[in-house]
C-alpha positions, 0 to 999 in steps of 0.5 A: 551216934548211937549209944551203948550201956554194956559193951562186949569184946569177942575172943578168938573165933567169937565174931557173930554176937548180935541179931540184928545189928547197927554198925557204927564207925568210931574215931578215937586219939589212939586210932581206928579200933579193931574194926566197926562196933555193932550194937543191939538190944539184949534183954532191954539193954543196948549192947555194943559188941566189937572183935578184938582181933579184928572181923577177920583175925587181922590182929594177933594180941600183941597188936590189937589197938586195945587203947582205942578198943577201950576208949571207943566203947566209953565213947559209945556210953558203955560203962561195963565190958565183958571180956570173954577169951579162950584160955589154955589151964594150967591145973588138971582139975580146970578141964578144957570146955570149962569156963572160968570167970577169972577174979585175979590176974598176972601180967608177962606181956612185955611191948604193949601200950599199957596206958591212957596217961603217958603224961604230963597228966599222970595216975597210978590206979589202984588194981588190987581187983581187976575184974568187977564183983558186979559183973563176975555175979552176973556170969558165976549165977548165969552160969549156974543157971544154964548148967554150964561147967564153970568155976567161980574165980581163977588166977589169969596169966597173960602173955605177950604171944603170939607163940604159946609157951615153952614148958618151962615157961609154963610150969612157971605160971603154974609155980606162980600161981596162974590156974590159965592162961591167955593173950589178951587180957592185959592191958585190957583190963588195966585200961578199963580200970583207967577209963573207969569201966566195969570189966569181967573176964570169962576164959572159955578153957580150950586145952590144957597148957603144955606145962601140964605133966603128959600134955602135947603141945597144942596147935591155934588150929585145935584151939579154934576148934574147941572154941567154936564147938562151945560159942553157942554156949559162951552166946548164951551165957553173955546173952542170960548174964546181960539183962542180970547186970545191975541197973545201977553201979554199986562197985567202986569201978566207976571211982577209980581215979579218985585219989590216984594222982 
């Protein structure tokens, strides 16, 4: 099979990534993933992309096979992934079209597999900083690069979906701390950390929340919309941050479960 250093899942609508592409099938113990991985070569380094949702949105983020997702990609030898998702913001100064590479994160999601060890092998990772230092450089100094509206760090608010919030609920997340908000970064992100991958977030902002004073409610079909008119700009960033990315590890990712039984 072949193999795969860096690994990518698409958000919504991000669904041709690479040139070129070799499709492989992976089996894993949670099932099929969201659909074939393809692999390629950005800038020397061999990249495995997969669509989260499935290729044709099949799978609304409560359902997505996450733990398979995960485990497929370490199968593959990926041991970094980038998480690119659309976001709604929860602040008026994060305006739709940034990109926000989020530092910290907040879990309001409620029925999903959260976890690779249901027992009897039991762990307890410590999470304090989900996202990789390594890899959040790599996207904060494209971006800078490229010119690209960005902030460097934000809080993360994942729910459960697949409805949006209501305005209470919103103005919550805001109250909390949350400066966007998504569907699937959880438990996306905690299961990389278990299978000890690298993981960093890019949330491409397509609305402001409905919490947000004077803000309409938003429909999926506009935030499809705003999404698409900026993937160029998403392609590009993951396409400049790849071949930045550290040959070698020098976060602590890759030792998460020392000491965590």
């Amino acid at each position: 099979m072949s193999r795969a250093e860096i690994g990518v899942f698409g958000g919504s609508g991000f669904y041709a990534f690479l040139d070129d592409p070799e499709e492989v099938t992976v089996e894993t113990p949670y099932g099929a993933p969201s659909a074939p991985i393809t692999i390629g070569t950005i800038g020397g380094r061999r990249v495995a992309f997969l669509p989260r949702h499935g290729k044709d949105h099949e799978f609304p983020p409560h359902l997505v096979p996450y733990r398979a997702n995960v485990w497929a990609m370490k199968d593959l030898g990926v041991t970094r992934l980038f998480g690119p998702s659309a976001a709604g913001s929860l602040r008026r100064d994060i305006a739709p079209k940034t990109f926000v590479v989020s530092d910290q994160a907040i879990d309001f999601t409620k029925s999903r597999a959260y976890t690779f060890f249901d027992g009897p092998v039991t762990t307890h990772v410590s999470f304090a900083d989900p996202y990789c230092p390594e890899l959040r450089a790599s996207l904060v100094a494209s971006a800078g690069d490229l010119g690209i509206e960005h902030r460097d760090g934000g809080t993360m608010v994942v729910i459960e979906g697949p409805r949006f919030s209501t305005r209470a609920e919103s103005k919550m997340f805001a109250q909390v701390g949350g400066d966007v908000i998504g569907m699937t970064q959880f438990p996306e992100v905690t299961l990389a950390r278990e299978a000890e991958l690298c993981f960093a977030n890019v949330a491409l902002v397509t609305d402001y929340d409905v919490g947000v004073d004077g803000i309409a409610p938003v429909s999926h079909h506009e935030v499809l919309k705003v999404f698409g008119e900026n993937i160029e700009a998403l392609r590009d960033l993951l396409f400049a941050a790849i071949p930045g990315v550290p040959s070698e590890r020098g976060c602590t990712c890759g030792r998460s479960l020392a000491g965590s039984s």
